[in-house]
N, C-alpha and C positions, 0 to 999 in steps of 0.2 A: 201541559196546558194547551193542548191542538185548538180547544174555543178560543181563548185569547189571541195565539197568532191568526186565526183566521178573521177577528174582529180588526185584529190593527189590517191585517191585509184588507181586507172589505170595507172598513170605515176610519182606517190614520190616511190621511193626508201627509205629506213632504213638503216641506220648505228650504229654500236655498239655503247653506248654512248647518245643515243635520239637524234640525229642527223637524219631529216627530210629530204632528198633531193627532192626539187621539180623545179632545174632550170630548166627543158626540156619545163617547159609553164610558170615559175614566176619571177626568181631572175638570168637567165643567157639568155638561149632564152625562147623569151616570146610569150604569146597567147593575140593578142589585141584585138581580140575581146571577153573572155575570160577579159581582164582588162576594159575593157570599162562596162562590166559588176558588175565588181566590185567595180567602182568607182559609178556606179549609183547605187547598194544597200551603200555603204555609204554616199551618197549623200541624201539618202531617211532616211539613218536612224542619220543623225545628224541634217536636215533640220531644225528645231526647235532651234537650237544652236548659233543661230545670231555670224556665226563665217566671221572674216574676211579676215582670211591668214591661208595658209595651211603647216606647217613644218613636214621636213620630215631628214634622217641622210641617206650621202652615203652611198653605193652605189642602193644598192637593195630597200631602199623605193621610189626613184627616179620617177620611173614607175606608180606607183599605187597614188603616189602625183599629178601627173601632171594628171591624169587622172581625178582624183577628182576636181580639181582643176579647169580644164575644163568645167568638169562636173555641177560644183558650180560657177563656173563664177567667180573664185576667184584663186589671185595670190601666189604662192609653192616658198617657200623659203628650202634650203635645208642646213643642218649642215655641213660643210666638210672635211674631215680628216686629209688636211692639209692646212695649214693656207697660205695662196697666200701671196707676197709682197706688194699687191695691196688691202691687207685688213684694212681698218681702224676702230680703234676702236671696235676688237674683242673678244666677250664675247667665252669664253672657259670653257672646262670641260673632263674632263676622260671618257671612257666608253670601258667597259671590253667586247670584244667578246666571243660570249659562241662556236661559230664556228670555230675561230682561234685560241682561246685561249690563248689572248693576250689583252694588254692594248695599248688604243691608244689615241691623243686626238681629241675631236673635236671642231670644232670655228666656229662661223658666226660673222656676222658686227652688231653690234647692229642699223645700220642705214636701217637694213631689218626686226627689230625684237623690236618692240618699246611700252613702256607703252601706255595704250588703245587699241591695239593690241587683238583681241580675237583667239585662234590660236587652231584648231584644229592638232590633232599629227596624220600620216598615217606610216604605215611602214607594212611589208613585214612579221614579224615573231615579235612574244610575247612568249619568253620563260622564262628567269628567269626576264627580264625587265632592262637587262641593260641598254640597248640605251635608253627606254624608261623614265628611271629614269635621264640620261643623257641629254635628252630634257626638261624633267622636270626643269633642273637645269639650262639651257639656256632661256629657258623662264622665270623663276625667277628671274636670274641674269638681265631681260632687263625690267622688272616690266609688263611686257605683262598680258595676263590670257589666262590659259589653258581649255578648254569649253570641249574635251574629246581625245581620242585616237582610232583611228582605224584601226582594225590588218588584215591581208589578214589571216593566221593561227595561231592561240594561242596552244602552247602546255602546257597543262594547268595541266599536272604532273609535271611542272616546278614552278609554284605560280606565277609565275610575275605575273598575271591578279589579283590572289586572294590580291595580294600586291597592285597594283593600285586599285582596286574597296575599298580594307579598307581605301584606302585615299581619299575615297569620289569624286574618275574619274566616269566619264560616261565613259567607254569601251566597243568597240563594237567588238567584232571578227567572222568572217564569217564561219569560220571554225575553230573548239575547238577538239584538238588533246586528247583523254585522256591516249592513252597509243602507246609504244613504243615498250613493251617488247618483248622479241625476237623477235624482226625486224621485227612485225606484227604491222602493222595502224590500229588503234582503233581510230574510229572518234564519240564523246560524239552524 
């Protein structure tokens, strides 16, 4: 994905703290075609993963789910951050933002999220893996199987990734951040 690293080099910003900003084309306003691209390299590289549903957690995985999704002919369930009146029978779990830096929870309906369920995870950023671990724990909770996870940019002087692949995930990331340091993008 040479377009991607070149967009985060030409349009991510750096923030003290390892804070990536790349909503000018990813997680605020977005490049569709630009995601459409993205979803067919994940789409090419999970092919093999006889997956049936695509989860993803508000807000910013949203985009690159539904793309995939599309892409795979297959229908995007998303986690929500807050729980509707209109929710029954919701599986829940914690999940610590490393961006806000905050705890919040998230829920789905287990009537979207069901054992035999093979469930590929998409999302926006892999950095310590909280969300990711937080999907992990919603899929578990609903007896599903989780087939792999795939990241638009892994900052990967963060270990989430190195944490999910020791737990024997397929992980894909298209873009592998290695460094931050003074507010210079270092792409592996």
């Amino acid at each position: 994905m040479e377009i991607l690293k070149k967009r985060i080099l030409e349009d991510g910003t750096c923030y003290e703290g390892g804070i990536l900003k790349v909503d000018s084309f990813i997680n605020h306003q977005m490049d569709p075609m630009l995601m459409k691209l993205i979803a067919e390299e994940f789409s090419r590289r999970f092919a093999n993963d006889r997956i049936n549903k695509i989860l993803t957690i508000e807000a910013s995985g949203i985009a690159p789910a539904i793309m995939t999704g599309y892409t795979m002919q297959l229908p995007v369930v998303f986690a929500k951050k807050k729980e509707p009146k209109t929710m029954r029978h919701a599986l829940s779990t914690i999940v610590h933002s490393f961006t806000k830096d905050r705890e919040y929870p998230v829920s789905i309906s287990a009537e979207y999220l069901k054992p035999g369920d093979r469930i590929l995870c998409i999302d926006d950023f892999l950095a310590y893996g909280n969300a990711a671990f937080g999907l992990i724990d919603l899929i578990r909770q609903s007896g599903a199987t989780l087939t792999g996870m795939g990241f638009i940019i892994e900052k990967t002087f963060q270990h989430g990734g190195d944490q999910l692949r020791e737990m024997g995930i397929h992980v894909e990331s298209l873009a592998r951040i290695k460094s931050l340091e003074n507010c210079q993008i270092i792409i592996e």
